[in-house]
Each structure stands twice: as C-alpha cells, then as structure tokens.
C-alpha positions as CSV (number, residue, x, y, z in Angstrom):
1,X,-5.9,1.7,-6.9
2,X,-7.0,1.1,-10.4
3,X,-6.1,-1.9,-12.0
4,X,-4.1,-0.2,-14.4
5,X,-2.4,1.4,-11.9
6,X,-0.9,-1.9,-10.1
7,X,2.7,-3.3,-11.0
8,X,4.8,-5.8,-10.6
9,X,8.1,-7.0,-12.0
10,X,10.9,-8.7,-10.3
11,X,15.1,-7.6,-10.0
12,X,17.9,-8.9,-8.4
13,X,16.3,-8.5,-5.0
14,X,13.6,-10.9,-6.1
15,X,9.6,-9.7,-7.1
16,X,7.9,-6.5,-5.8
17,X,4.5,-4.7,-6.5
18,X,3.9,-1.2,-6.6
19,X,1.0,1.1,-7.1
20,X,-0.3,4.8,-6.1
21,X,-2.4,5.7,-3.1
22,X,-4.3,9.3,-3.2
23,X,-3.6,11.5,-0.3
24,X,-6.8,13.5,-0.8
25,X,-8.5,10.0,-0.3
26,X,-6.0,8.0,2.5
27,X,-4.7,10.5,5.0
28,X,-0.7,9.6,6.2
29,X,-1.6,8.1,9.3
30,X,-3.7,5.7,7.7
31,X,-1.4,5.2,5.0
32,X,1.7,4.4,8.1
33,X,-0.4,2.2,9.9
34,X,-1.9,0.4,6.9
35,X,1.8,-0.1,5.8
36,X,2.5,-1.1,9.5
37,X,0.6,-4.1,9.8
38,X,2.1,-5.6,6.3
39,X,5.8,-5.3,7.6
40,X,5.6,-9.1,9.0
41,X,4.3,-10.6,5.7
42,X,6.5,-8.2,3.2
43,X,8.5,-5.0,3.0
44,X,6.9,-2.0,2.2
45,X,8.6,1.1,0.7
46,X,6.6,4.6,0.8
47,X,7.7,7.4,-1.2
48,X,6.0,10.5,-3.4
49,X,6.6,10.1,-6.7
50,X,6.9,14.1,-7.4
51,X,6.1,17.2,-5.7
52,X,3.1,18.0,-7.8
53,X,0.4,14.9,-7.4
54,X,-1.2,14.0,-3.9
55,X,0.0,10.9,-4.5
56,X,2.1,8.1,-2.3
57,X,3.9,5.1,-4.5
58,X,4.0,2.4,-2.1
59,X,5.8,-0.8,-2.9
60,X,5.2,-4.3,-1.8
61,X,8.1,-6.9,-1.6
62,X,6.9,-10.4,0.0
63,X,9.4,-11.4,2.3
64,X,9.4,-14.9,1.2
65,X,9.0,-15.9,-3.0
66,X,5.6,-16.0,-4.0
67,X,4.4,-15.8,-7.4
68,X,2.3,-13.1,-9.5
69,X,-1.4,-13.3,-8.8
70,X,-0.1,-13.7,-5.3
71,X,1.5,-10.6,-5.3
72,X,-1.4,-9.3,-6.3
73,X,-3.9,-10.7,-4.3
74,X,-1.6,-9.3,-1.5
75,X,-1.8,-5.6,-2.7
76,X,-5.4,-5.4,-3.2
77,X,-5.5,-6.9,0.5
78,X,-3.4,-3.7,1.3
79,X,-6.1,-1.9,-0.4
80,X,-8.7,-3.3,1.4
81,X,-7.0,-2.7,5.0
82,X,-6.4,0.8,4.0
83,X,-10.2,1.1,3.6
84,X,-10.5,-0.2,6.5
85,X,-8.1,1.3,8.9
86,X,-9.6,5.0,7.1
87,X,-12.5,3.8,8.8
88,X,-11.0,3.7,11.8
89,X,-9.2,7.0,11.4
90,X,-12.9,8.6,10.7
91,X,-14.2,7.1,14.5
92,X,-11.2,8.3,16.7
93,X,-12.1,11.8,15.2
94,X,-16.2,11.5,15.7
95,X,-15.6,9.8,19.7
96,X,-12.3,11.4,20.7
C-alpha cells in the first residue's frame, strides 16, 4: 500500500479507510486471515474493484469513533500483519 493509495473519508455510518492489496503479492488466504484478526477492533469489507487488476479493496471501519491519523495508523498495522501472516503462509508450505 502506497501512501497515495490509502483513504479515508467518513458517511452516515461514521469514518472508514480503504486501500488496495495486490494479489500477485498477498495470496487470499493471507489476505482472509489478515482481515480475520482485525474483526474485534473494526469491520472489514473485502471486495475486487474490477475484473481486470489483481487487486483486493479492503475497507477498514473502527468499531468504535476514532479520529484520522488513527485510522491510519490502524491500516498500515493491517499492512504490517499482512506481511506478517504472508510469512507464515511461506512456512506451512516449506514444513508441511
């Protein structure tokens, strides 16, 4: 996720975050399970935002009102857990 590439604006629902993963980078299942372990702390939406670009739009919605550059901060977390849990995906496949 680029900088330029991170969102966030609010509606009636209240303020939400979204960005673009690359599938050729994050595989689904460590996309799922990335977005998984952020459902106690937010919601998290998943969708593709057309059928041409290996893309997945993810958006972040806090559960309870924080402000901007916490919004933020919470995204590039999801970032860094999806680096993380990529990881993971990489050892199950060299020790299974």
């Amino acid at each position: 996720m680029s900088s330029d590439s991170l969102k966030w604006e609010a509606d009636a629902l209240g303020a939400f975050a979204t960005f673009l993963i690359d599938t050729a980078v994050y595989n689904k299942i460590t996309i799922f399970k990335t977005a998984y372990w952020y459902t106690n702390h937010c919601y998290v939406f998943l969708s593709k935002p057309d059928d041409l670009t290996e893309t997945v739009r993810i958006e972040i919605r806090p559960k309870k009102e924080i402000g901007g550059e916490e919004l933020i901060v919470l995204c590039r977390e999801f970032c860094n857990s999806l680096v993380d849990q990529q990881v993971r995906q990489y050892v199950i496949a060299e020790t299974g």
